[in-house]
C-alpha positions as YAML, in Angstrom:
chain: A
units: angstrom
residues:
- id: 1
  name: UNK
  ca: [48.73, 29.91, -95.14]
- id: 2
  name: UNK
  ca: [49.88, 26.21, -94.89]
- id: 3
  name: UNK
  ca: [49.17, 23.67, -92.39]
- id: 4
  name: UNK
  ca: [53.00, 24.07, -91.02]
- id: 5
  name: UNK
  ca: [53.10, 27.55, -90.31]
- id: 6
  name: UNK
  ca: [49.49, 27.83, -88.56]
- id: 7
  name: UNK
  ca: [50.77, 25.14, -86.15]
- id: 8
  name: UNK
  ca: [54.19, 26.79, -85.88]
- id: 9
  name: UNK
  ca: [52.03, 30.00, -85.16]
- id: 10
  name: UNK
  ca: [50.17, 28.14, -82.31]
- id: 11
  name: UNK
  ca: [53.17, 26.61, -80.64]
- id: 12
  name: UNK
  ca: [56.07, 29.14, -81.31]
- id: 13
  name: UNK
  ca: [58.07, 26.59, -83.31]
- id: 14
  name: UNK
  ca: [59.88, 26.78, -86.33]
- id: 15
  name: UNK
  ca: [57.95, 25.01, -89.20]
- id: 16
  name: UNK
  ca: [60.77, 22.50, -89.74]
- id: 17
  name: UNK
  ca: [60.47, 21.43, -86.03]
- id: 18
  name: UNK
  ca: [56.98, 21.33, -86.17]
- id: 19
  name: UNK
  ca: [57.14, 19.09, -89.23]
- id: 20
  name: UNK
  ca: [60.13, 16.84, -87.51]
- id: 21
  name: UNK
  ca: [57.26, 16.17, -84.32]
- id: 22
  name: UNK
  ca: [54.71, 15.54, -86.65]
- id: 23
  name: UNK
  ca: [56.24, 12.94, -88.96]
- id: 24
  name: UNK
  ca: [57.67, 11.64, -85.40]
- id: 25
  name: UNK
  ca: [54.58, 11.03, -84.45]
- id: 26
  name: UNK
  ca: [52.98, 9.76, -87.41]
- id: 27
  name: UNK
  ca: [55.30, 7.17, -87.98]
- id: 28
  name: UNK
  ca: [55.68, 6.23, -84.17]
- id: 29
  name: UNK
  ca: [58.78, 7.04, -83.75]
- id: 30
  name: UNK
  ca: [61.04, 6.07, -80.92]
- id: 31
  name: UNK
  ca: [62.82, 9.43, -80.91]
- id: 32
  name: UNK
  ca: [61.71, 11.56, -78.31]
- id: 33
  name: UNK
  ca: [60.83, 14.83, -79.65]
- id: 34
  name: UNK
  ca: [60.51, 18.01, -77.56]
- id: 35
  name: UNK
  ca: [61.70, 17.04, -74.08]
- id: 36
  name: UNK
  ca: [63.83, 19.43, -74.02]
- id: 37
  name: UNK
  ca: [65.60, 19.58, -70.42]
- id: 38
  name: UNK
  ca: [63.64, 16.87, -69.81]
- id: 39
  name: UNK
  ca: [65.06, 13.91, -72.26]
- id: 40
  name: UNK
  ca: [67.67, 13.04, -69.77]
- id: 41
  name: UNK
  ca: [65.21, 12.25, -67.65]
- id: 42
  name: UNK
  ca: [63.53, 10.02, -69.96]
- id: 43
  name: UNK
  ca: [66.32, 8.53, -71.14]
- id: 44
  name: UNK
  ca: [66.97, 7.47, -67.15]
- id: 45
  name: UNK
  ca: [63.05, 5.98, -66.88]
- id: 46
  name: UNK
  ca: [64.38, 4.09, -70.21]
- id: 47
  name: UNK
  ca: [67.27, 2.79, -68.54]
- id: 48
  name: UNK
  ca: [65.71, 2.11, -65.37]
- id: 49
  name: UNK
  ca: [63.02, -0.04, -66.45]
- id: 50
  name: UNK
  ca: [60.34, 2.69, -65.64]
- id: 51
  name: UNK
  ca: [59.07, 2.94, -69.58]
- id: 52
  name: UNK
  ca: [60.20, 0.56, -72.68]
- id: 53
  name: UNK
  ca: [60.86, 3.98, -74.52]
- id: 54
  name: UNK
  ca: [58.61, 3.72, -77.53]
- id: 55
  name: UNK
  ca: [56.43, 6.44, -78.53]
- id: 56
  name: UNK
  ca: [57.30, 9.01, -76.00]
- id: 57
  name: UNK
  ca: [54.83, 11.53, -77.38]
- id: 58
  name: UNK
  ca: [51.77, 9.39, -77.34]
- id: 59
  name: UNK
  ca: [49.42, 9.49, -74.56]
- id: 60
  name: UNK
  ca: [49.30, 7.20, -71.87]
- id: 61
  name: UNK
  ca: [46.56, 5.59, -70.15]
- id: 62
  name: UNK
  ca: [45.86, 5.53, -66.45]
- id: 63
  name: UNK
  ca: [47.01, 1.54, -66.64]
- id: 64
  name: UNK
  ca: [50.09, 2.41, -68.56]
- id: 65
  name: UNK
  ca: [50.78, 5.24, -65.65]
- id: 66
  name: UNK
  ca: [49.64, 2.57, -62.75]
- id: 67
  name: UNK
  ca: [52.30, 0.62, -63.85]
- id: 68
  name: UNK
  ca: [55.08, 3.33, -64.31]
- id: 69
  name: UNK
  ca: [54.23, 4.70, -60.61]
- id: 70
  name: UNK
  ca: [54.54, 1.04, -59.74]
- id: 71
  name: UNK
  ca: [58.01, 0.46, -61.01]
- id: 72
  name: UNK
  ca: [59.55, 4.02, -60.27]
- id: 73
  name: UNK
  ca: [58.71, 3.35, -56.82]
- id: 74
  name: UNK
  ca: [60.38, 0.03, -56.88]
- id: 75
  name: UNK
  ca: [56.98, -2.11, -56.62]
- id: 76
  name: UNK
  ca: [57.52, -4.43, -59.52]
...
């Protein structure tokens, strides 16, 4: 069994969508991949200023966060 289908195994995804978020997130991407309901939302942070956007799927440390709190709340 290939690297693609154990992952799609382990997160219920078809192996072409696992391979899309992994090549997304190899290359660092800008595209936002598996938000779901939730890339509206994102997109809004974008637009308000709350996140630059890049590499949605990377994670974030507690500075990066500090900061997003800071400006969602309007504390620039």
């Amino acid at each position: 069994m290939g690297l693609l289908n154990e992952l799609s195994q382990l997160t219920g995804r078809a192996p072409e969508d696992v391979k899309i978020a992994l090549a997304a997130l190899l290359n660092d991407a800008p595209e936002a991949v598996g938000l779901g309901k939730a890339e509206s939302e994102f997109r809004a942070a974008v637009a308000e200023g709350i996140t630059d956007g890049t590499r949605p799927n990377a994670p974030a440390t507690r500075a990066q966060v500090a900061v997003m709190a800071r400006r969602a709340a309007g504390r620039r």
